[in-house]
C-alpha positions as CSV (number, residue, x, y, z in Angstrom):
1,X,2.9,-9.7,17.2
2,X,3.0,-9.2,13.6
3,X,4.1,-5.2,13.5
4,X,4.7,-2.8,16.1
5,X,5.2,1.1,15.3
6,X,4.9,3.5,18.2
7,X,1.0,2.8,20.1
8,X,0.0,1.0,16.9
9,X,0.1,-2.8,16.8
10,X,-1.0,-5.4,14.5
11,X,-1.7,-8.9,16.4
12,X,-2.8,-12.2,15.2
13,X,-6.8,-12.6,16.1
14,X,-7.2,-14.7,18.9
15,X,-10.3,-16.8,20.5
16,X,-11.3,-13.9,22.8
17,X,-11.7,-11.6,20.0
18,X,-14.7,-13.4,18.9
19,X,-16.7,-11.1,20.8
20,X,-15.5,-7.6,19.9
21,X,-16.1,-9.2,16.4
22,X,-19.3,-10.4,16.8
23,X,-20.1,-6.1,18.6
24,X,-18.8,-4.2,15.4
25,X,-20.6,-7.3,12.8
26,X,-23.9,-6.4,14.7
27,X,-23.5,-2.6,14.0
28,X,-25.4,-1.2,11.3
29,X,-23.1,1.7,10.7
30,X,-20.3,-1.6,10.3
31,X,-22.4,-3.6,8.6
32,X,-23.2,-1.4,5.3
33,X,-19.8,-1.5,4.4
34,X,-19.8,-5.1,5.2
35,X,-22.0,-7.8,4.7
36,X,-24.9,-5.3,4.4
37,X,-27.2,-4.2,7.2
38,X,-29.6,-6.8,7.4
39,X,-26.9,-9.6,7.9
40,X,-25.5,-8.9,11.9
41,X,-23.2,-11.5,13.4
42,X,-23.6,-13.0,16.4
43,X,-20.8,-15.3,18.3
44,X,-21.6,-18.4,15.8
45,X,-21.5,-16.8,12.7
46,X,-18.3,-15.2,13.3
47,X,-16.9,-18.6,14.5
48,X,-17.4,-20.1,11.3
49,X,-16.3,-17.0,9.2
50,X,-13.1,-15.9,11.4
51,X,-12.1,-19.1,12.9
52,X,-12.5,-21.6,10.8
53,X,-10.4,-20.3,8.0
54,X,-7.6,-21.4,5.1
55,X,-4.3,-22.2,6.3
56,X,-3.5,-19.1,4.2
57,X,-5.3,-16.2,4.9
58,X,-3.6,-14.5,8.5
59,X,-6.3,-12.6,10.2
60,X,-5.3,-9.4,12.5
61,X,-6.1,-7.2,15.4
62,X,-5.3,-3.8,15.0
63,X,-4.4,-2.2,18.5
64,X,-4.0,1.4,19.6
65,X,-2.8,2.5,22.8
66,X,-3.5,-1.3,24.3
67,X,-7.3,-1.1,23.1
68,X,-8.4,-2.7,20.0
69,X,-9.7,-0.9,17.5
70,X,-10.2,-2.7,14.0
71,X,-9.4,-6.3,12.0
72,X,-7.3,-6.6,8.8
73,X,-6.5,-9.8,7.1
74,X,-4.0,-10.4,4.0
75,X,-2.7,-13.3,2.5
76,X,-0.3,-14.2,-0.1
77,X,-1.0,-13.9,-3.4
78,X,-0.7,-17.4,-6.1
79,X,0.6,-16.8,-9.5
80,X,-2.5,-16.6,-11.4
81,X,-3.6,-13.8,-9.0
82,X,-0.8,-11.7,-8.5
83,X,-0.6,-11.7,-13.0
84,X,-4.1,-10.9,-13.1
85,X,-3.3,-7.6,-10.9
86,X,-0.7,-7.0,-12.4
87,X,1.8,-7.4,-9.5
């Protein structure tokens, strides 16, 4: 568990998420704030996007009330990045 505050908490993504990924990446409503509407996931395409990632980036379950409910992802900033924004 990476946070915990009241019913809300903020998990690393594990295997078995791939499918509640792979049901809101194949929902148009999703989708057009996405990767656009005509670009659904299915279970292989969010293997190779979620799963197969840079040692860097830590990739989230958001959970409310023991059902989960969204996916967040951060990662630390380099140097050049954090200048350029000003951080």
């Amino acid at each position: 568990m990476i946070y915990k505050d009241g019913s809300i908490i903020v998990r690393e993504l594990r295997e078995e998420d791939n499918h509640l990924l792979a049901n809101w990446l194949s929902n148009p409503e999703v989708l057009q704030y996405y990767e656009g509407r005509d670009n659904p996931f299915d279970l292989e395409k969010v293997s190779e996007k979620f799963y197969n990632c840079e040692e860097n980036e830590m990739k989230c379950m958001i959970v409310f009330d023991s059902v989960e409910i969204g996916y967040i992802q951060f990662y630390e900033l380099d140097e050049e990045t954090r200048n350029l924004w000003v951080y």
